[in-house]
C-alpha positions, 0 to 999 in steps of 0.5 A: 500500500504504501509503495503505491502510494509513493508511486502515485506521489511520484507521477504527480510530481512528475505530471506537475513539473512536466512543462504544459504543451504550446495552446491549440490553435482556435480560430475566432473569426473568419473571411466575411464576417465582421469582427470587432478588435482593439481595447475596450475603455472605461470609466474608471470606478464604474466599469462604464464603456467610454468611446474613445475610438479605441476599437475597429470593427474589421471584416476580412475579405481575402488574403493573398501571397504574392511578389509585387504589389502595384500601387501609386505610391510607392513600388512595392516588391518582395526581395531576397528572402521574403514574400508580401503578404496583402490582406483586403477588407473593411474597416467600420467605425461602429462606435456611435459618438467618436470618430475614428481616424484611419490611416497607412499606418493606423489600421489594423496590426498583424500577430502570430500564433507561434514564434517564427525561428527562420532567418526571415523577418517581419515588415510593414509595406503600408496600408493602402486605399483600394479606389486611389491606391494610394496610402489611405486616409479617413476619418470614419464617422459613426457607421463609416466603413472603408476599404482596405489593401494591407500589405507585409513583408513576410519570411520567404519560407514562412508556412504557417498562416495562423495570424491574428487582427489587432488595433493598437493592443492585443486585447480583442484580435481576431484570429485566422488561419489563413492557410486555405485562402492565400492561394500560390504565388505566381512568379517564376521564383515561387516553389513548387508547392507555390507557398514558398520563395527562392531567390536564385532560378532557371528559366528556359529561353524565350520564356517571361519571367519576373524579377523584382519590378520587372518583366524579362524575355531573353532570345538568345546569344549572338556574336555579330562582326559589327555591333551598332551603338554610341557606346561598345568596347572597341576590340575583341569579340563581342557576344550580344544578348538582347532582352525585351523588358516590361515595368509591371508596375505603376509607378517609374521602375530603375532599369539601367546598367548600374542597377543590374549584374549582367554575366555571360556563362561560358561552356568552360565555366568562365564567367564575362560580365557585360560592358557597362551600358545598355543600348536601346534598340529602338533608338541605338543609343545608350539607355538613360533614365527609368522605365515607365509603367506598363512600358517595354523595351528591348535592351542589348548587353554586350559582352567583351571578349580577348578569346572565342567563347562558347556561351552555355547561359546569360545570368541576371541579378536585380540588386534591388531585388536581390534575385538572379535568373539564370537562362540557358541558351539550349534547352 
């Protein structure tokens, strides 16, 4: 008898000391339905609610994983390591004597169910005006409602989609998982389960691919006798690589030679970057300047050589993007 009681004593103390288990998950609100978040506030004394525009009614509508955001803003676009997270719904000032202000960065707040441990980190882009799409600003009256296009930078390998809405403090959130809802990625970077990000790819030629603001198409490689331009290395070969590109975005994109890394791939593992300048093919000139929105061009690299060369692949790095694509010559 006594040994069993010890027994006993003991798997309790054990039971005791053993560390509780991570909470479960439990949704509290859902795509359509409004939800009220922020912090309720009183009269101190008499526990009577006083409105003080501390509270927003949210109703979530979608959720979506993507690279580029366009805007009028500001260009917004994912770089090396991460992913934008874009979240659209209304917010209703449904208190019936304040007045609630909303602006870019007075909106709604983003929380995690767990901790993230990956390299990757967490950034507000902006909350933005779906009808201007410019940064919002409102005063909401009692009633008012305004949409909303709420935009984060996330971890490029981040894969769980359990987050919470707030408003100032964590007092009222409404939590999601927004797993079945925010769809694949679509861009040339994303990883075959369409969730996830890389920041260096493949492509095959004459493909479309995206990078950073820009869309690209290469048509190959080819080493002229004479090659046409006011500005091009004076001697040697000169291998030419033309790449017609597109600014998808709605505001000015940098393009130009000191934005980019442009290399040629040799057979022989050489590697040759090109001559610094791009020469637009429209006009023969050198190109200056920014690419317009919705805009293209069709720009030719030039590579200099001492010695024949037998390119294998031309290889692109954005640096504002911090991405590269790789397109080889052959398929």
């Amino acid at each position: 008898m006594r040994d069993g009681l010890v027994l006993c004593f003991l798997a309790a103390l054990a039971s005791a000391q053993t560390p509780a288990g991570p909470r479960p998950f439990k949704a509290t609100a859902q795509l359509g339905v409004p939800y009220v978040i922020g912090a309720e506030s009183r009269v101190i004394g008499s526990n009577e609610k006083m409105e003080l525009a501390s509270e927003r009614e949210v109703t979530l509508d979608s959720a979506e994983l993507a690279l580029v955001f366009p805007n009028r803003q500001e260009n917004v676009f994912a770089r090396a390591g991460e992913k934008l997270l874009v979240l659209r719904g209304s917010i209703r000032n449904h208190e019936k004597t304040s007045t609630a202000r909303l602006t870019s960065t007075e909106s709604i707040g983003l929380r995690l169910w767990q901790a993230y441990k990956g390299p990757g980190k967490f950034k507000f882009a902006g909350t933005f005006d779906p009808s201007t799409l410019g940064y919002i600003s409102k005063q909401l009256k009692s009633g008012d409602s305004a949409k909303f296009a709420a935009v984060w930078r996330i971890p490029a390998d981040l894969t769980d989609f359990r987050f919470g809405l707030m408003y100032e403090t964590p007092r009222k959130v409404a939590w999601y998982d927004l797993a079945p809802s925010v769809g694949r990625i679509r861009s040339t970077f994303a990883t075959p389960d369409g969730i996830g990000v890389i920041d260096s790819v493949q492509a095959a030629r004459g493909a479309t691919f995206d990078l950073g603001p820009l869309e690209i198409r290469m048509d190959g490689v080819s080493e002229p006798e004479i090659v046409a331009g006011a500005r091009r290395p004076a001697t040697g070969r000169r291998y030419v690589v033309n790449l017609t590109v597109t600014n998808r975005l709605l505001l000015p994109a940098r393009w130009g030679w000191q934005y980019v890394t442009a290399e040629l791939l040799a057979a022989d593992g050489s590697v040759t970057k090109a001559y610094p300048d791009i020469i637009d093919l429209a006009t023969d000139r050198s190109w200056y300047g920014d690419l317009n929105p919705g805009t293209s061009m069709t720009a030719r690299f030039l590579f200099p050589s001492d010695t024949a060369k037998s390119p294998r692949a031309f290889r692109l790095t954005l640096h504002d993007a911090g991405r590269t694509v790789e397109v080889a010559f052959n398929p």
